[in-house]
C-alpha positions in Angstrom: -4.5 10.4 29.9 -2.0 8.8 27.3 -0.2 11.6 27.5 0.1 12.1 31.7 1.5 8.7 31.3 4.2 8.7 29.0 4.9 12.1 31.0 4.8 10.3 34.6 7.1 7.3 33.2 9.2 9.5 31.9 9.8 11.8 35.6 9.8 8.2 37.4 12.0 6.5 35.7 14.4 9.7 35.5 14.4 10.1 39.4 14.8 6.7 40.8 17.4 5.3 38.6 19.3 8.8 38.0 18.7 10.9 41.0 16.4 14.2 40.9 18.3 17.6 39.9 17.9 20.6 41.2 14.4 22.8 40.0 15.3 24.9 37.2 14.0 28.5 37.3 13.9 31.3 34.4 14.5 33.8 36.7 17.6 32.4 37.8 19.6 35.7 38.4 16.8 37.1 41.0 17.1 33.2 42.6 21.2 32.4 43.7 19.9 31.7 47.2 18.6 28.7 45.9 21.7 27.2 44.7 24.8 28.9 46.4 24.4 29.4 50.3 27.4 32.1 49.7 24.7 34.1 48.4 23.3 35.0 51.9 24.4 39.1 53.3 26.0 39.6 49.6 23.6 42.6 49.3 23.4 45.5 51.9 20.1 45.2 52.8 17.8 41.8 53.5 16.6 40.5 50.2 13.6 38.0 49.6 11.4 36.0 46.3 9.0 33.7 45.7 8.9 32.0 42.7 6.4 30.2 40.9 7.1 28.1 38.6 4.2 25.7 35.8 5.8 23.5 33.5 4.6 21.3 30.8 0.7 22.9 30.0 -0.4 19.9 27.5 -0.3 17.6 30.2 -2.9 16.8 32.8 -1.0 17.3 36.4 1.5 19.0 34.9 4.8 19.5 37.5 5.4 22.6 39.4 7.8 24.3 41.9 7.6 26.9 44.6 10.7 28.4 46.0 10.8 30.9 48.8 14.1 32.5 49.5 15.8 35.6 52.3 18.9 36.4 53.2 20.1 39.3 55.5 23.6 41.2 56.3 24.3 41.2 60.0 27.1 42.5 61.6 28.8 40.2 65.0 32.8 40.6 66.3 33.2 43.3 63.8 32.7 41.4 61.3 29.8 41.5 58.3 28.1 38.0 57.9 25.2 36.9 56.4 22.2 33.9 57.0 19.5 33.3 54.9 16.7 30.8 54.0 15.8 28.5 51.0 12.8 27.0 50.9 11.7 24.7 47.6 8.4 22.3 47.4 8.9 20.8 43.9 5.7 19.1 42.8 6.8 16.2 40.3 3.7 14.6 39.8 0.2 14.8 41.4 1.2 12.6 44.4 5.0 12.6 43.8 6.7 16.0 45.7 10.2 17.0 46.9 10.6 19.3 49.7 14.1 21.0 50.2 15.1 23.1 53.0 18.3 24.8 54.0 19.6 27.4 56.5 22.9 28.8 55.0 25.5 31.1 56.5 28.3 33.2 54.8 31.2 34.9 55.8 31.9 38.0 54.3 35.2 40.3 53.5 36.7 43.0 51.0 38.2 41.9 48.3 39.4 43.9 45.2 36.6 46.4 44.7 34.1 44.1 45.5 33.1 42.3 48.6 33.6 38.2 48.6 31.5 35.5 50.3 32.3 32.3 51.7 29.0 30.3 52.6 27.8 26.5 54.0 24.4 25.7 54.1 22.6 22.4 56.6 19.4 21.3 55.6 16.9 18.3 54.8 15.6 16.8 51.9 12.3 15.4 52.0 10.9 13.1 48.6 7.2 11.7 48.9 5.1 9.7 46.8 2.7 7.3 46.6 0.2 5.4 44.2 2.6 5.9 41.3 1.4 2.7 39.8 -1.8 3.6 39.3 -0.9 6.7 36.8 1.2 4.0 34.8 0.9 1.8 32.1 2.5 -0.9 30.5 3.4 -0.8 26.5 -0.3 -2.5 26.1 -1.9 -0.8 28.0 -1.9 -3.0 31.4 -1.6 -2.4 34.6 2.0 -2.7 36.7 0.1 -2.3 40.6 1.9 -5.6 41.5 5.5 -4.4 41.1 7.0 -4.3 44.2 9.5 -1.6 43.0 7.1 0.7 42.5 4.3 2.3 45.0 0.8 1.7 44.9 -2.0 0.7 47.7 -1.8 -3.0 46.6 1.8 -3.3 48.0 1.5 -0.9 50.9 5.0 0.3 49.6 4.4 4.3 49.9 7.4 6.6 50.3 8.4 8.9 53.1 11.9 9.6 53.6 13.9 12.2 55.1 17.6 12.7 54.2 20.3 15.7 55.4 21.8 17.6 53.3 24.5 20.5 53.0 26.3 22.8 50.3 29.0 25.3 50.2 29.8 28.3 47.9 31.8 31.3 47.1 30.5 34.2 46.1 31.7 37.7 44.7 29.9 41.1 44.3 31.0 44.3 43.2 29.4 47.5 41.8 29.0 46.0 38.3 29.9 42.4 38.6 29.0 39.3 40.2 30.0 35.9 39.9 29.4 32.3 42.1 30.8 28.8 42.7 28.9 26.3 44.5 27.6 22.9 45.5 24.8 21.2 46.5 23.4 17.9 47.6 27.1 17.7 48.4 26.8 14.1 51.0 24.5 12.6 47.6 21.0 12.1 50.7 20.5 8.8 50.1 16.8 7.3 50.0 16.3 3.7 50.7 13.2 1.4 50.1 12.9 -1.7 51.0 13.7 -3.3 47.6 15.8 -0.2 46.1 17.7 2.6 47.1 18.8 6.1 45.2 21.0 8.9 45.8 20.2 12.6 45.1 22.6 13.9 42.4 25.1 16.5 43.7 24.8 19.5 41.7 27.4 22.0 40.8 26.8 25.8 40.1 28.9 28.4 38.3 27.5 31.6 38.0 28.1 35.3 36.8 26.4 38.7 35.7 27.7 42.0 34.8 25.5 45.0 34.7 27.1 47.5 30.9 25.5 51.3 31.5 24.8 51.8 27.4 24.7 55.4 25.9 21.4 56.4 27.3 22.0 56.6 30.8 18.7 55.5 31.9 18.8 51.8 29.8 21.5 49.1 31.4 22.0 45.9 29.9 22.3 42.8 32.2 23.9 39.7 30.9 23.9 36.6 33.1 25.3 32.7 32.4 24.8 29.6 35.2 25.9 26.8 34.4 24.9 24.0 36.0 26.4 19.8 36.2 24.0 17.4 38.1 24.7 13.9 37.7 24.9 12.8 33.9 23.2 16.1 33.2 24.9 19.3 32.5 23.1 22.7 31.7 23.4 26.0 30.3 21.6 29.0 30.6 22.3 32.4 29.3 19.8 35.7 29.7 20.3 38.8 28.0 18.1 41.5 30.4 17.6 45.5 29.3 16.4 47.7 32.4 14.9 51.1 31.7 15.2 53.0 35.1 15.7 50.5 37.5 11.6 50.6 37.0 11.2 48.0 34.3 12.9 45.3 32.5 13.0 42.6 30.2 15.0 40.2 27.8 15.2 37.1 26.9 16.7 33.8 28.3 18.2 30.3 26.5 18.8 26.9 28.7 20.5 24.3 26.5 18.0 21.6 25.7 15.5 22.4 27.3 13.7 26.0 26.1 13.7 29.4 25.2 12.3 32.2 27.8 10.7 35.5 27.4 11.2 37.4 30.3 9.2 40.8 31.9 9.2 42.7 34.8 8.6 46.2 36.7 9.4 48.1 39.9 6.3 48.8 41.7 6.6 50.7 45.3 8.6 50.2 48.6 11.3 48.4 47.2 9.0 45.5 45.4 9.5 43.5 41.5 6.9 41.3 39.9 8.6 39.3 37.0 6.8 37.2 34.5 8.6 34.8 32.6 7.1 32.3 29.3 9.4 29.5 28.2 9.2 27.8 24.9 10.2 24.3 25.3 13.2 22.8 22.6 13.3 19.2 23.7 11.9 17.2 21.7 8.9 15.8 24.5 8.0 19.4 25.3 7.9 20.9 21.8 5.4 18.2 20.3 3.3 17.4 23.7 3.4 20.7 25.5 2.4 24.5 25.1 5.2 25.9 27.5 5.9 26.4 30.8 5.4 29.7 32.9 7.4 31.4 35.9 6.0 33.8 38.6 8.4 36.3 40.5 7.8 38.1 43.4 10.8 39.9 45.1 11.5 42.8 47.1 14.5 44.1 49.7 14.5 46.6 52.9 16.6 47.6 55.0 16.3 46.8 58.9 17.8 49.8 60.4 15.2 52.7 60.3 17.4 56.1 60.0 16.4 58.8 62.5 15.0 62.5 61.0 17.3 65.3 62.3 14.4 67.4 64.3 14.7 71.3 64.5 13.2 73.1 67.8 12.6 76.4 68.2 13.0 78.3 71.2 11.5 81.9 72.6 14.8 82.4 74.0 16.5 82.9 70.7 13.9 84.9 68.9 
């Protein structure tokens, strides 16, 4: 119990006076749709994931997230677009969640070898909570129910609030390279309460990957770097992936401050990857209170068009 509350003060204080980031995922590189809406059509074929995501296992009601991405090519005026979906319930604490939602559109065109994307994304933000108060406790051990600030069935003061929301991007793909620039949370939704108000931090994303072929054929190696600047907080994560065969893969990941990641994953039919990823936390919190944190991916692409078999009659007339 001590420790769910140092954990819970730690996430409340964090949020209302600094504004929530973004989720952080270890499989960032198989999850751009969550953080540049240029990302939508950028492959050839329509692309989805779910991620899973546990953090912080010595803690009772340890946080989680679950995103849910797609994003499709389609073709209008003679022109290639894309759309796609992002979908992210981000469970802070037991009674504390944020629910993000966006619909994003891109515009796509040649450029060098590659192809470029320009994208926008509308959407809502949706933070809930209630009852904070009673999870909490003073320095000796007291309890805070009667602050008005904060939550809790003796003040009637739960939280509900909507907010809109919208980001932009650019993004660039060619046969061995990609790389990203975008925002989001870019109008900072504002949440107000009736003693308090806080703004969701704007986040900014910069992004890139490039696939090296080594000397065996079969083995590539993928390196990938986002950085990331949300409010006072800025982040960097670098992976270092090997895939055997475009069948299985794995590497391993660092995000600065916050843990190391062991990464694992294989191609099993029709097109679909299951990734497993175990991080190691470095902050100081997570390394003496917590075990890790582990990530769940489940991802897959197809192609709409279905391509018609050439058929071969045969006729008595030309025996």
């Amino acid at each position: 119990m001590r420790k769910y509350c140092i954990l819970s003060i730690f996430i409340f204080i964090n949020i209302l006076i600094q504004g929530q980031q973004d989720p952080s995922f270890s499989h960032s590189m198989f999850n751009l749709m969550a953080v540049n809406p240029a990302y939508a059509g950028s492959s050839d074929q329509v692309c989805w994931s779910i991620v899973n995501r546990k953090d912080w296992f010595g803690f009772d009601y340890s946080p989680g997230v679950i995103a849910a991405n797609i994003n499709s090519p389609f073709n209008l005026f003679n022109r290639t677009h894309g759309v796609g979906l992002s979908i992210i319930q981000d469970q802070l604490v037991d009674n504390r969640n944020i629910r993000k939602l966006n619909l994003a559109y891109a515009y796509k065109f040649d450029a060098g070898p590659g192809k470029m994307n320009l994208g926008f994304s509308v959407g809502f933000y949706n933070i809930t909570f209630s009852n904070i108060a009673s999870l909490l406790i003073t320095p000796d051990g007291g309890s805070i129910e009667d602050d008005p600030l904060i939550p809790s069935p003796n003040n009637n003061n739960n939280f509900n609030r909507f907010a809109f929301n919208t980001g932009i991007g650019l993004f660039y793909k060619s046969d061995n390279l990609y790389a990203g620039l975008s925002s989001t949370n870019l109008l900072k939704p504002k949440y107000e309460n009736s003693d308090s108000s806080s703004r969701v931090a704007r986040g900014l994303y910069i992004t890139s990957g490039y696939d090296i072929a080594l000397s065996n054929p079969l083995i590539v190696f993928k390196p990938s770097i986002l950085a990331s600047m949300s409010g006072p907080f800025t982040k960097l994560e670098a992976t270092g992936l090997l895939e055997y065969n475009k069948k299985i893969w794995g590497g391993i990941s660092y995000r600065s401050g916050a843990a190391i990641s062991a990464l694992f994953g294989i191609s099993l039919f029709n097109g679909l990857d299951i990734g497993l990823a175990y991080d190691l936390c470095t902050n100081p919190l997570g390394a003496k209170y917590g075990t890790g944190s582990y990530e769940i991916i489940v991802k897959g692409c197809f192609n709409l068009k279905v391509e018609k078999k050439t058929q071969q009659y045969k006729s008595v007339r030309f025996l």
